[in-house]
PDB file of N, CA, C and O in Angstrom:
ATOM      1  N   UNK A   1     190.060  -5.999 -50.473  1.00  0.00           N
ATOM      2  CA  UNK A   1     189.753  -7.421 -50.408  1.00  0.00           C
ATOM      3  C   UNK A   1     188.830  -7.776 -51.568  1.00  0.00           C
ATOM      4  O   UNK A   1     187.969  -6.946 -51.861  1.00  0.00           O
ATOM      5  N   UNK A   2     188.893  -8.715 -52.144  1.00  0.00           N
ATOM      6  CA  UNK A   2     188.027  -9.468 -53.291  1.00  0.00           C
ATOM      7  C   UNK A   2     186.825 -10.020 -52.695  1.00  0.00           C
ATOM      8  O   UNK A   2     186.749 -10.949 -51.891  1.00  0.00           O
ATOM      9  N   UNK A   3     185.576  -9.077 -53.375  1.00  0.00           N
ATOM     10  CA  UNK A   3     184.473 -10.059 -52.977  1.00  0.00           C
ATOM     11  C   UNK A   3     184.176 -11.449 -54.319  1.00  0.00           C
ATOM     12  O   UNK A   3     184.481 -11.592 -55.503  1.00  0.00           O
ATOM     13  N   UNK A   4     183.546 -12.117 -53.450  1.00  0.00           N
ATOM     14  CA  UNK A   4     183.220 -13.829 -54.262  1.00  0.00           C
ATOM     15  C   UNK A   4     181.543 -13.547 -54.280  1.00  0.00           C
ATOM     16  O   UNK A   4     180.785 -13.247 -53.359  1.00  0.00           O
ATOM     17  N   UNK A   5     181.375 -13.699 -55.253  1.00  0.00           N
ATOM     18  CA  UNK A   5     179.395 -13.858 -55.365  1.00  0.00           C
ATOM     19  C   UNK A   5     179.198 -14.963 -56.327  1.00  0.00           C
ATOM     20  O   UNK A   5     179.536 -15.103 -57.502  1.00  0.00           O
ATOM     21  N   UNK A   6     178.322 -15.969 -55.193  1.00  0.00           N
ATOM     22  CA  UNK A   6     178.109 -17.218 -55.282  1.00  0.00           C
ATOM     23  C   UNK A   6     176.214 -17.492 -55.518  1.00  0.00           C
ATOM     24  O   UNK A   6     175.345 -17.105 -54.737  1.00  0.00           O
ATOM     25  N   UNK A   7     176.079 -17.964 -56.320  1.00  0.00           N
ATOM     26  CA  UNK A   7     174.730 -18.251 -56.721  1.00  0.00           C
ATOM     27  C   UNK A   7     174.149 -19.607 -55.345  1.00  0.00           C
ATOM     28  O   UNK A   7     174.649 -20.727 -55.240  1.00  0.00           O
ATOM     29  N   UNK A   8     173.135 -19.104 -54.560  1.00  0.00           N
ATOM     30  CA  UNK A   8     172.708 -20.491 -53.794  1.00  0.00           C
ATOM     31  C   UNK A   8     171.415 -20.472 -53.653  1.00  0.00           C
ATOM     32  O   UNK A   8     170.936 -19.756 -52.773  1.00  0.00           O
ATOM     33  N   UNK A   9     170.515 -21.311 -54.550  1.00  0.00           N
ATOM     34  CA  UNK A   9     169.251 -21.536 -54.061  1.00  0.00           C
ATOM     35  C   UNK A   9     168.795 -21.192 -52.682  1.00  0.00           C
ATOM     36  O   UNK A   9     169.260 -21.794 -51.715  1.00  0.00           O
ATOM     37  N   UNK A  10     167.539 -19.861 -52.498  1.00  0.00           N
ATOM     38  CA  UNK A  10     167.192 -20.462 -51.329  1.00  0.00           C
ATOM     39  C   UNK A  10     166.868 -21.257 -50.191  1.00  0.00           C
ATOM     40  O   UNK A  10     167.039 -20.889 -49.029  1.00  0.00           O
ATOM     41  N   UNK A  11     166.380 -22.392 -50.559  1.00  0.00           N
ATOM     42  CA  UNK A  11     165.825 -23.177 -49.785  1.00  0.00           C
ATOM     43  C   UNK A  11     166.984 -24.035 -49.415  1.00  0.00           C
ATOM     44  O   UNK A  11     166.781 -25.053 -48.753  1.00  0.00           O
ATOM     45  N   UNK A  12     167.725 -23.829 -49.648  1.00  0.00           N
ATOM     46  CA  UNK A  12     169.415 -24.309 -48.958  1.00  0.00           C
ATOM     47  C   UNK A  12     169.194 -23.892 -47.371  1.00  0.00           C
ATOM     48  O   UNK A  12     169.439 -24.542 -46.355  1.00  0.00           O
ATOM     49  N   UNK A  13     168.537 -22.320 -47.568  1.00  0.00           N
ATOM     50  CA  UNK A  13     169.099 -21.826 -46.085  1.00  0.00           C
ATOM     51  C   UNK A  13     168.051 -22.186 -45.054  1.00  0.00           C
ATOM     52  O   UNK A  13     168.254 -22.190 -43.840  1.00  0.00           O
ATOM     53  N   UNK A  14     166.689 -22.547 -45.771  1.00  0.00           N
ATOM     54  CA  UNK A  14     165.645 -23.002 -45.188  1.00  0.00           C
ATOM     55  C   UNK A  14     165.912 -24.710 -44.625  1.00  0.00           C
ATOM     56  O   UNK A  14     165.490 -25.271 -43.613  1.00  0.00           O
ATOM     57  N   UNK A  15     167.030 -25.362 -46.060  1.00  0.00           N
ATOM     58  CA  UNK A  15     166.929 -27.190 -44.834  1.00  0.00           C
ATOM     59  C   UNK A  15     168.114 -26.907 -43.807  1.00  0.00           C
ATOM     60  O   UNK A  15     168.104 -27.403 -42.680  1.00  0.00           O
ATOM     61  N   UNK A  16     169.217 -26.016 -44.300  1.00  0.00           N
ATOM     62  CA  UNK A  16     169.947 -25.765 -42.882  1.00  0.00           C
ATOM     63  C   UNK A  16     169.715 -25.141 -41.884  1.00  0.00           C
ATOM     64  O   UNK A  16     170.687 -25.123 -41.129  1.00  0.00           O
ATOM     65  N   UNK A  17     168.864 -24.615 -41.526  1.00  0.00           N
ATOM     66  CA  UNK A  17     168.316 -24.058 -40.480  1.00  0.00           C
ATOM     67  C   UNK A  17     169.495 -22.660 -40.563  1.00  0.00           C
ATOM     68  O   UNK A  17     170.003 -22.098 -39.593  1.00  0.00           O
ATOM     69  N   UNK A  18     169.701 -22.363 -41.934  1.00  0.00           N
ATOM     70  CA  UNK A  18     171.315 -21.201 -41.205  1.00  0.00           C
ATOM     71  C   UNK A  18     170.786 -19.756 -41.663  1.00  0.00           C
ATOM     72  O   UNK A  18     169.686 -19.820 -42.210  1.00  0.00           O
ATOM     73  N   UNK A  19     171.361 -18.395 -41.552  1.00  0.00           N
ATOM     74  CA  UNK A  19     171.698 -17.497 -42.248  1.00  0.00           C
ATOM     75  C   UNK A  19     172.303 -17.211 -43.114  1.00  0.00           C
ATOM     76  O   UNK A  19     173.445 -17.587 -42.847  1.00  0.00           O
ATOM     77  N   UNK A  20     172.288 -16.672 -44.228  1.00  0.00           N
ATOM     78  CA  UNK A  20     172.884 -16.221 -45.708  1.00  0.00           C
ATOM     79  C   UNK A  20     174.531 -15.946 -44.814  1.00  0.00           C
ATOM     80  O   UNK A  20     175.523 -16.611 -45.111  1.00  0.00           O
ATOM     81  N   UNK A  21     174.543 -15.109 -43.970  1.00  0.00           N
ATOM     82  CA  UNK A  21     175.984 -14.951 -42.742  1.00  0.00           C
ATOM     83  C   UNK A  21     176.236 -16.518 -42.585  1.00  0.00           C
ATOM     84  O   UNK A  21     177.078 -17.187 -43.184  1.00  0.00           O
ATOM     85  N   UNK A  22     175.518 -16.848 -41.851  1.00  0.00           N
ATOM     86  CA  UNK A  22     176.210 -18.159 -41.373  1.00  0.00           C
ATOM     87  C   UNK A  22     176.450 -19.146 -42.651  1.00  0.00           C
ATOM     88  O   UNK A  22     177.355 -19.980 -42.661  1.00  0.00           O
ATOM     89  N   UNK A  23     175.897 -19.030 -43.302  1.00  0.00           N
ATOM     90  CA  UNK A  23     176.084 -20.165 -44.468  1.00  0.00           C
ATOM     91  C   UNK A  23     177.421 -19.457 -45.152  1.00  0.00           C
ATOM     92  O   UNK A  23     178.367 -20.215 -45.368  1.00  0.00           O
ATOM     93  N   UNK A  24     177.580 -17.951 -45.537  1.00  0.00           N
ATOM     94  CA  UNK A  24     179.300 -17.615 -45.702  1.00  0.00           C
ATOM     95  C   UNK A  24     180.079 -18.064 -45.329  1.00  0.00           C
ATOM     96  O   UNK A  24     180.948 -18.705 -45.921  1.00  0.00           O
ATOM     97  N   UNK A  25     179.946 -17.801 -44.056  1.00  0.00           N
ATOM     98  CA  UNK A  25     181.230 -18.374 -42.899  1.00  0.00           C
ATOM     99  C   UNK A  25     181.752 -20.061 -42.797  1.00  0.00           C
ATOM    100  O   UNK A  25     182.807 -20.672 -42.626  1.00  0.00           O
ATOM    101  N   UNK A  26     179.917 -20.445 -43.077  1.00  0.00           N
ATOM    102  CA  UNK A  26     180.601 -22.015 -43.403  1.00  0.00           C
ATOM    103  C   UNK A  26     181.402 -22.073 -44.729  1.00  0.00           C
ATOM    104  O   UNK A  26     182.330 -22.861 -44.911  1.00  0.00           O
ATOM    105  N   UNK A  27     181.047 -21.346 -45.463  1.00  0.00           N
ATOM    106  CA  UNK A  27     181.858 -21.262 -46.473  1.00  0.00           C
ATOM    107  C   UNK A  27     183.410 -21.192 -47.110  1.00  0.00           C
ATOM    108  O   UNK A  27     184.047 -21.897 -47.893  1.00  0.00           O
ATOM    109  N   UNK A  28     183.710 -19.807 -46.259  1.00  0.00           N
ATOM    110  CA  UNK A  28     184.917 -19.409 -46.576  1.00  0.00           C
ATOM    111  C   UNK A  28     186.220 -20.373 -45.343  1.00  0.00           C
ATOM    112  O   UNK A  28     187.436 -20.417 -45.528  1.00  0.00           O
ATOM    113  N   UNK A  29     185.430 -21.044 -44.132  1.00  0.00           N
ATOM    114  CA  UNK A  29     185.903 -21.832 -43.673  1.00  0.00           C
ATOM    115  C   UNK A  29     186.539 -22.891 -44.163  1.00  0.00           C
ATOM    116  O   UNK A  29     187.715 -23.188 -43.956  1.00  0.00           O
ATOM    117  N   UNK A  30     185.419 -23.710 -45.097  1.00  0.00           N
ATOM    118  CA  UNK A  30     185.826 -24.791 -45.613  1.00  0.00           C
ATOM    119  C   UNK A  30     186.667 -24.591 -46.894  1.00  0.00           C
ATOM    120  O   UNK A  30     187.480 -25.431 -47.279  1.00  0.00           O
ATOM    121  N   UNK A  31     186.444 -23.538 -47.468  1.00  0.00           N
ATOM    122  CA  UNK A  31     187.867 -22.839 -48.372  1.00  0.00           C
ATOM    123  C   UNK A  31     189.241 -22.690 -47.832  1.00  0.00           C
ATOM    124  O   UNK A  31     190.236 -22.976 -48.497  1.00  0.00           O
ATOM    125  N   UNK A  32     189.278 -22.297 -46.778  1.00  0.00           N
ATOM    126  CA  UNK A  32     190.368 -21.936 -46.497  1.00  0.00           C
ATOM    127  C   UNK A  32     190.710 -23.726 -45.439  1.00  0.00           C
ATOM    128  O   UNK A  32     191.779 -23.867 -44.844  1.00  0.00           O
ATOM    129  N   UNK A  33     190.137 -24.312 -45.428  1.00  0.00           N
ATOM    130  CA  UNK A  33     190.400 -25.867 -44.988  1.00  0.00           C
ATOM    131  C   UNK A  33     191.272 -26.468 -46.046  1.00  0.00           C
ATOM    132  O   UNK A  33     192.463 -26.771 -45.968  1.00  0.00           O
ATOM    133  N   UNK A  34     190.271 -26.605 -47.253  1.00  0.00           N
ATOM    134  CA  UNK A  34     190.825 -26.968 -47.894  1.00  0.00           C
ATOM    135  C   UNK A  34     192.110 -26.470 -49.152  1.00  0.00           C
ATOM    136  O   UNK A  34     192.528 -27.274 -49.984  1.00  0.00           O
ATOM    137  N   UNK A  35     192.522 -25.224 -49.079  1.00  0.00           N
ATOM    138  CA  UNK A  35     193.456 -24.449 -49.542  1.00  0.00           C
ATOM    139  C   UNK A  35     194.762 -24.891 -48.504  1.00  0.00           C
ATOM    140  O   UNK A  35     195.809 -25.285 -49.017  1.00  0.00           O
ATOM    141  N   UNK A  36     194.639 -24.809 -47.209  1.00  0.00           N
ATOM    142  CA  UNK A  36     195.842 -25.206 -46.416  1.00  0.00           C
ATOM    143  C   UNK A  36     195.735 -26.786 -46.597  1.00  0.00           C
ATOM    144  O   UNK A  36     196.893 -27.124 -46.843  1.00  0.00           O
ATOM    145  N   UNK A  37     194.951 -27.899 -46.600  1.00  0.00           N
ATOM    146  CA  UNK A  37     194.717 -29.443 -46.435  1.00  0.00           C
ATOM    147  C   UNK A  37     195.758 -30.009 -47.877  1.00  0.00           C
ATOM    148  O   UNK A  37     196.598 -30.903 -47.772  1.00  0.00           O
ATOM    149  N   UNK A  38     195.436 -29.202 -49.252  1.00  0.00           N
ATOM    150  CA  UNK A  38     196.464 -29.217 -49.997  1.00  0.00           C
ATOM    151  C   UNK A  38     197.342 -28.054 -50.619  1.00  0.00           C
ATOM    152  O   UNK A  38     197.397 -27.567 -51.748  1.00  0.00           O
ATOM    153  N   UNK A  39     197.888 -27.848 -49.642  1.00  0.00           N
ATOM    154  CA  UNK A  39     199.118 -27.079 -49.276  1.00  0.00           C
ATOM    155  C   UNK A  39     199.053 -25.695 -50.501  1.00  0.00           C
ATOM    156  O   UNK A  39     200.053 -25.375 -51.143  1.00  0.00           O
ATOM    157  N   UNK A  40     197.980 -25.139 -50.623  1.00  0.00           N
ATOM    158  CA  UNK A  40     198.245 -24.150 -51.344  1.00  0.00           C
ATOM    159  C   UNK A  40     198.572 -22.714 -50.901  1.00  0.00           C
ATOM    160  O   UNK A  40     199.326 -21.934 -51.483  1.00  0.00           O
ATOM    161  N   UNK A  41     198.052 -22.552 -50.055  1.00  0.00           N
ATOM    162  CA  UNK A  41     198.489 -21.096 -49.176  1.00  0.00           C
ATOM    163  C   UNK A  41     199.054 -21.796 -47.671  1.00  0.00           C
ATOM    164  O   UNK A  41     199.176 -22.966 -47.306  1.00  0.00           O
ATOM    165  N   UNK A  42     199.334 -20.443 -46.990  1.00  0.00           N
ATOM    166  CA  UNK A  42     200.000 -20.434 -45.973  1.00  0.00           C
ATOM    167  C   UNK A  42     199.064 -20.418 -44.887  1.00  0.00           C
ATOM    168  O   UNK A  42     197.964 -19.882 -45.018  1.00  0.00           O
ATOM    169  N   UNK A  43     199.520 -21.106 -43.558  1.00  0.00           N
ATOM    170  CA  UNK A  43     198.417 -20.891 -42.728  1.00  0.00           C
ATOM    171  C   UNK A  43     197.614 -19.695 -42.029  1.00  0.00           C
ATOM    172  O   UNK A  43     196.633 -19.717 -41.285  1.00  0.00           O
ATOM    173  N   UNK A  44     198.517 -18.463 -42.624  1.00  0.00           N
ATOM    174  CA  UNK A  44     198.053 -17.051 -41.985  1.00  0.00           C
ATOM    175  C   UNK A  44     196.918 -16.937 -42.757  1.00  0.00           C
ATOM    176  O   UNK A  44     195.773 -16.642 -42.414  1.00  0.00           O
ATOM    177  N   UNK A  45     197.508 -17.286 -44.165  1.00  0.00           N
ATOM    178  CA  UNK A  45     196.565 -17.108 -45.422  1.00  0.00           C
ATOM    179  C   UNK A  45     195.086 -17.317 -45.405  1.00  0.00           C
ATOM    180  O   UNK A  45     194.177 -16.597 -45.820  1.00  0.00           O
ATOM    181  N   UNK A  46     195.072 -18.871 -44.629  1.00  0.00           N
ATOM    182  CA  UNK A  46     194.074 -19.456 -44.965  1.00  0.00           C
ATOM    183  C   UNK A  46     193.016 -18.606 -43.526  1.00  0.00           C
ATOM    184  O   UNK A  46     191.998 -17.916 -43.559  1.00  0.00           O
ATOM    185  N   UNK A  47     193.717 -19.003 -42.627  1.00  0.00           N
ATOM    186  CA  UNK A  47     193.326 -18.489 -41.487  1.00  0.00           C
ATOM    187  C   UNK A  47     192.236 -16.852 -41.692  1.00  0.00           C
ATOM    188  O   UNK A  47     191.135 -16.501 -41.268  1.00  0.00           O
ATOM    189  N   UNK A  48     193.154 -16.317 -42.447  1.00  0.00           N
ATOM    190  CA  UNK A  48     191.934 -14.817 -43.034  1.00  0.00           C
ATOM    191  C   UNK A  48     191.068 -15.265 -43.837  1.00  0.00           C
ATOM    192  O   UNK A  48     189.891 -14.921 -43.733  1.00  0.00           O
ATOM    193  N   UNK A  49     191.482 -16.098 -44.765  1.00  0.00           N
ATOM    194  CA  UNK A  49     190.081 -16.577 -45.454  1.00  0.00           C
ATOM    195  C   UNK A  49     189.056 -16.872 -44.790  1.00  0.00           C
ATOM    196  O   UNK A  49     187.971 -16.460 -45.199  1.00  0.00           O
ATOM    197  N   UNK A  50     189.128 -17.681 -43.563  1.00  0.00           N
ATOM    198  CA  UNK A  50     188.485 -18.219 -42.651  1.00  0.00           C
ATOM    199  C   UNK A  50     187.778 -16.916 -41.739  1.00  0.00           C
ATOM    200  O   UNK A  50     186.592 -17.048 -41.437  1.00  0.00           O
ATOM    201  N   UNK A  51     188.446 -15.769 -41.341  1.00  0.00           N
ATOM    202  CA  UNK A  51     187.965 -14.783 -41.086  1.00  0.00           C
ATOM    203  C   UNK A  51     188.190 -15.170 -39.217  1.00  0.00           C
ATOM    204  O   UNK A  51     187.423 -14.872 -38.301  1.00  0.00           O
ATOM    205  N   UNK A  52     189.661 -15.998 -39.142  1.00  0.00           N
ATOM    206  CA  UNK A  52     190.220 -16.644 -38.146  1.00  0.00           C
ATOM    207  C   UNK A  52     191.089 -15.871 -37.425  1.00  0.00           C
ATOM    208  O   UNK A  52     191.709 -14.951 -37.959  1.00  0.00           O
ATOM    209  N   UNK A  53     191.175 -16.088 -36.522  1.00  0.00           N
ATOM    210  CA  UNK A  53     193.000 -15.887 -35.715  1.00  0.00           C
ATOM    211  C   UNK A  53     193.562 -17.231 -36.483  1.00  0.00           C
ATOM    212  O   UNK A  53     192.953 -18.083 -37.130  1.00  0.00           O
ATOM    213  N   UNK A  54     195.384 -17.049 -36.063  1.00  0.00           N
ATOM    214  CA  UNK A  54     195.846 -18.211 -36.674  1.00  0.00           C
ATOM    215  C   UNK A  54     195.554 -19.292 -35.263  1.00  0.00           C
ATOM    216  O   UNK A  54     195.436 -20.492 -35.508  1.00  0.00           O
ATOM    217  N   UNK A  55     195.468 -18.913 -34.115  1.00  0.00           N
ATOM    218  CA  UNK A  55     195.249 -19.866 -33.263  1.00  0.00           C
ATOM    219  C   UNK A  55     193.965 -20.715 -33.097  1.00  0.00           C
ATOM    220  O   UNK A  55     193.904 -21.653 -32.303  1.00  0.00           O
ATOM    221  N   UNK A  56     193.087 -20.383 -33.782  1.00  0.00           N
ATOM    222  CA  UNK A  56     191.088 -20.670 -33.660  1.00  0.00           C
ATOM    223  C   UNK A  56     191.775 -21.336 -35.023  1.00  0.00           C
ATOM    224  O   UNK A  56     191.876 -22.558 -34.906  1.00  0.00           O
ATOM    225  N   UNK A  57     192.221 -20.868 -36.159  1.00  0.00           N
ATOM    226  CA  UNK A  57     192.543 -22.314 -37.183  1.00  0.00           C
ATOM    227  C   UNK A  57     193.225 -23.260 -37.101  1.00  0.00           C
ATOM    228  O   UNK A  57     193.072 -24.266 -37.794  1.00  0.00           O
ATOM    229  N   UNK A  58     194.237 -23.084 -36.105  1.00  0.00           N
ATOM    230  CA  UNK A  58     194.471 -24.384 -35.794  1.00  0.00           C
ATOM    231  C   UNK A  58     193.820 -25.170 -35.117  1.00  0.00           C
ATOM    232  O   UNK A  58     194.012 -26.338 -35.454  1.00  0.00           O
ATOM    233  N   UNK A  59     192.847 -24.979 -33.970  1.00  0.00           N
ATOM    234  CA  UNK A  59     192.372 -25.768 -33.581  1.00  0.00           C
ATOM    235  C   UNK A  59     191.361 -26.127 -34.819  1.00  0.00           C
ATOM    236  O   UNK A  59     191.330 -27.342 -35.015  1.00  0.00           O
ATOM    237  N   UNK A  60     190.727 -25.552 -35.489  1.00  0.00           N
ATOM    238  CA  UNK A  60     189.850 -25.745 -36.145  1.00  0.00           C
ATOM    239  C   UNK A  60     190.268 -27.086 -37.422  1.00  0.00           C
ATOM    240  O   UNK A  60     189.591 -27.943 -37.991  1.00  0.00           O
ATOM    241  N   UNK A  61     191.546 -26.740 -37.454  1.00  0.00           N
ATOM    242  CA  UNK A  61     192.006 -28.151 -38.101  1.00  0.00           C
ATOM    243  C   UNK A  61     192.200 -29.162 -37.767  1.00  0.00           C
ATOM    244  O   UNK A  61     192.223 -30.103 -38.560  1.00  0.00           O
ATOM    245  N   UNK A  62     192.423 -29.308 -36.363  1.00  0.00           N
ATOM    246  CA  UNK A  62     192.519 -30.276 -35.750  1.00  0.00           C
ATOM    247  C   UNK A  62     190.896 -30.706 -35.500  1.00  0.00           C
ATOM    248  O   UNK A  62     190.549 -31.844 -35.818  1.00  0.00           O
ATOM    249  N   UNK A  63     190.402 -30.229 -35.209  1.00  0.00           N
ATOM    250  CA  UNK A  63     188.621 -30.838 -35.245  1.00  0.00           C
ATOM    251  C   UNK A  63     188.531 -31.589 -36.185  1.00  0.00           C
ATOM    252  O   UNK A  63     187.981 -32.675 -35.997  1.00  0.00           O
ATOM    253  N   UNK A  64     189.134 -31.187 -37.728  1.00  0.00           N
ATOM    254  CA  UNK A  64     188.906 -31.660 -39.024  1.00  0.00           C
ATOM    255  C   UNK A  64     189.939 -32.794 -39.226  1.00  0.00           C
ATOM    256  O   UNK A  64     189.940 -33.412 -40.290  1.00  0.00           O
ATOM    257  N   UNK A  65     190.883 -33.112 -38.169  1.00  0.00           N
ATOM    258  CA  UNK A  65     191.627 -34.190 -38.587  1.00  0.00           C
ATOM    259  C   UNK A  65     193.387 -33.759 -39.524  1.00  0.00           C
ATOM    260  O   UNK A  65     194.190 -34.462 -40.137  1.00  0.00           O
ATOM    261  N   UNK A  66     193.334 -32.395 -39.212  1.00  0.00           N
ATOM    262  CA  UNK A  66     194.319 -32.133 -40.149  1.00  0.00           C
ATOM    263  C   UNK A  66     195.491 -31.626 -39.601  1.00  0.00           C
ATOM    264  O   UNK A  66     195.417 -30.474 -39.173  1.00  0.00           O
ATOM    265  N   UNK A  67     196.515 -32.183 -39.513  1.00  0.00           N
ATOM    266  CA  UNK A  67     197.743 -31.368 -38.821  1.00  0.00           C
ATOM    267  C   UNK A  67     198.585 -30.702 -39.688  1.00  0.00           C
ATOM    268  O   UNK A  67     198.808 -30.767 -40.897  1.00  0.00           O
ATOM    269  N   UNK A  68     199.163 -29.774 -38.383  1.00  0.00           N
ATOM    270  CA  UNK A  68     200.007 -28.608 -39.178  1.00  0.00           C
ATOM    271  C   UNK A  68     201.220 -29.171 -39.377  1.00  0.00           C
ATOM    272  O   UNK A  68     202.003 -28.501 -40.050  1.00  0.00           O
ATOM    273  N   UNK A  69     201.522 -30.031 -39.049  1.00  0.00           N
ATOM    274  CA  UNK A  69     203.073 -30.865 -39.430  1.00  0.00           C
ATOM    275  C   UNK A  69     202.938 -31.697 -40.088  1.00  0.00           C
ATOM    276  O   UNK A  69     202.070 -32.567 -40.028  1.00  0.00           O
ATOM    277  N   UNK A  70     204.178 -31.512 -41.187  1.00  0.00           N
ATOM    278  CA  UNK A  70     204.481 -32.773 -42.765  1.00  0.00           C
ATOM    279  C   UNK A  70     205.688 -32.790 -41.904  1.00  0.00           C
ATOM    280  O   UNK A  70     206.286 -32.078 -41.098  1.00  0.00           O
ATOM    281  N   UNK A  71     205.759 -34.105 -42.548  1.00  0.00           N
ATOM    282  CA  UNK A  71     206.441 -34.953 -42.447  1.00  0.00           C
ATOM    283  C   UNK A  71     207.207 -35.557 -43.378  1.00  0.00           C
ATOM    284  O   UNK A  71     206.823 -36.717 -43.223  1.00  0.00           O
ATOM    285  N   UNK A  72     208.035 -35.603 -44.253  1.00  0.00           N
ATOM    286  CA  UNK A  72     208.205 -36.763 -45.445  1.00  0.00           C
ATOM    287  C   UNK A  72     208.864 -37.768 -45.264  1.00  0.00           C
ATOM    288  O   UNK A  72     209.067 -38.374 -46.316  1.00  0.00           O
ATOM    289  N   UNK A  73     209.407 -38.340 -44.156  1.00  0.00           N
ATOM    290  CA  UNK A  73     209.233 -39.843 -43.454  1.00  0.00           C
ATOM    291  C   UNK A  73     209.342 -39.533 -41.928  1.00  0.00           C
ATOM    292  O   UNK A  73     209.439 -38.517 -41.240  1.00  0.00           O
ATOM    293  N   UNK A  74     209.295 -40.556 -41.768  1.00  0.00           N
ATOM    294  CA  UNK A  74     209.315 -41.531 -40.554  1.00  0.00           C
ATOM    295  C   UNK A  74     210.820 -40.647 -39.564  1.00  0.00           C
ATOM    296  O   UNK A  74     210.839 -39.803 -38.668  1.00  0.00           O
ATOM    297  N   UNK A  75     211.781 -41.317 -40.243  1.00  0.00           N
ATOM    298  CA  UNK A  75     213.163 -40.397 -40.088  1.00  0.00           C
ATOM    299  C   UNK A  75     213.093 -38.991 -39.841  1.00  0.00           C
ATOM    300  O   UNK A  75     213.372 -38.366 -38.817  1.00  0.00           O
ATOM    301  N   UNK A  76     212.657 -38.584 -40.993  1.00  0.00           N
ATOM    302  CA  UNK A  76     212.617 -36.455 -40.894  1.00  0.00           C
ATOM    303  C   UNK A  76     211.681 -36.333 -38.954  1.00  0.00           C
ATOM    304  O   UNK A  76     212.177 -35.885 -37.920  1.00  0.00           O
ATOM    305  N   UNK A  77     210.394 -36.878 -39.153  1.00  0.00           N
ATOM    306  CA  UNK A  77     209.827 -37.003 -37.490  1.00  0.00           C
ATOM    307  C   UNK A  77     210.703 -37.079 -36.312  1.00  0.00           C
ATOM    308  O   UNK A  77     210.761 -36.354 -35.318  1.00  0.00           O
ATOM    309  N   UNK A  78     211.246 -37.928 -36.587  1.00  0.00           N
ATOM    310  CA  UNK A  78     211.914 -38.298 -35.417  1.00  0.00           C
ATOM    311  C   UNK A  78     212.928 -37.819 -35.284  1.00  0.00           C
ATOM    312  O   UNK A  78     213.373 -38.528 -34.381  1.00  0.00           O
ATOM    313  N   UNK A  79     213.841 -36.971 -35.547  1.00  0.00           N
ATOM    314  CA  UNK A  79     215.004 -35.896 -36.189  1.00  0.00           C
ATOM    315  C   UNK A  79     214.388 -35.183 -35.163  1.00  0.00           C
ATOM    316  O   UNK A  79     214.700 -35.287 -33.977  1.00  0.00           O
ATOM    317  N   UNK A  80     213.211 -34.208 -35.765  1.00  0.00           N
ATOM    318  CA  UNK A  80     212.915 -33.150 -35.277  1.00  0.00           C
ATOM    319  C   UNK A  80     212.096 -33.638 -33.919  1.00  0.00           C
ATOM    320  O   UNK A  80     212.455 -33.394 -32.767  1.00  0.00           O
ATOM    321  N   UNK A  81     211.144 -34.238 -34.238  1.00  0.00           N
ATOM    322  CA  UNK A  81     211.252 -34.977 -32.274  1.00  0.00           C
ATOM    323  C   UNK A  81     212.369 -34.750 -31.798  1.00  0.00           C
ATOM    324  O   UNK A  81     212.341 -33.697 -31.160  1.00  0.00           O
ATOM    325  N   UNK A  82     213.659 -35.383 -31.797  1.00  0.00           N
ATOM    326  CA  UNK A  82     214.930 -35.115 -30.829  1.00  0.00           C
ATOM    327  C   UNK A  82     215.199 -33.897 -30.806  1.00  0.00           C
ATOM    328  O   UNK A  82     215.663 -33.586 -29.710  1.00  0.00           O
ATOM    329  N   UNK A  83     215.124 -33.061 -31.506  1.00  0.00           N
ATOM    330  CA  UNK A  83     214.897 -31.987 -31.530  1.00  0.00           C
ATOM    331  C   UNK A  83     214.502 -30.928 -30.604  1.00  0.00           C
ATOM    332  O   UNK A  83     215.181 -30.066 -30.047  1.00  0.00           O
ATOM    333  N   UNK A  84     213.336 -31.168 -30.566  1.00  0.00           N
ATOM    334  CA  UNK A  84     212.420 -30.573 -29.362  1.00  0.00           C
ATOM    335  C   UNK A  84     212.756 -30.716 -28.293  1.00  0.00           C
ATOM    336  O   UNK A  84     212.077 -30.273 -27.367  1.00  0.00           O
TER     337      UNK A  84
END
């Protein structure tokens, strides 16, 4: 696995009340948010970035407003709605 070493002022961890751990995790979370949000990896993908199951990232996207279904109209939706 590739480690990332990131320069962060201390006193970051002092106004968040967090750990050098916890401040990672917020980290590689919101990486891997935004790597799946514009469609660059896959959701397993991102999900390890996240240091996730794929099921805890999905919900976790949904907290964030982000669904796992595209759409490219109106039509394609409702297709696969009947579908189901």
């Amino acid at each position: 696995m590739f480690k990332l070493m990131l320069d962060v002022p201390e006193e970051i961890f002092i106004d968040l009340h967090e750990s050098e751990d916890e401040f990672a995790n917020y980290v590689k979370k919101m990486i891997a948010l935004d790597l799946y949000k514009n469609k660059k990896v896959s959701l397993g993908y991102c999900a390890s970035v996240a240091g996730m199951s794929k099921e805890d990232f999905i919900k976790f996207l949904g907290v964030n407003n982000i669904s796992i279904f595209s759409f490219a109209s109106e039509s394609e939706f409702m297709e696969e709605l009947s579908n189901a």
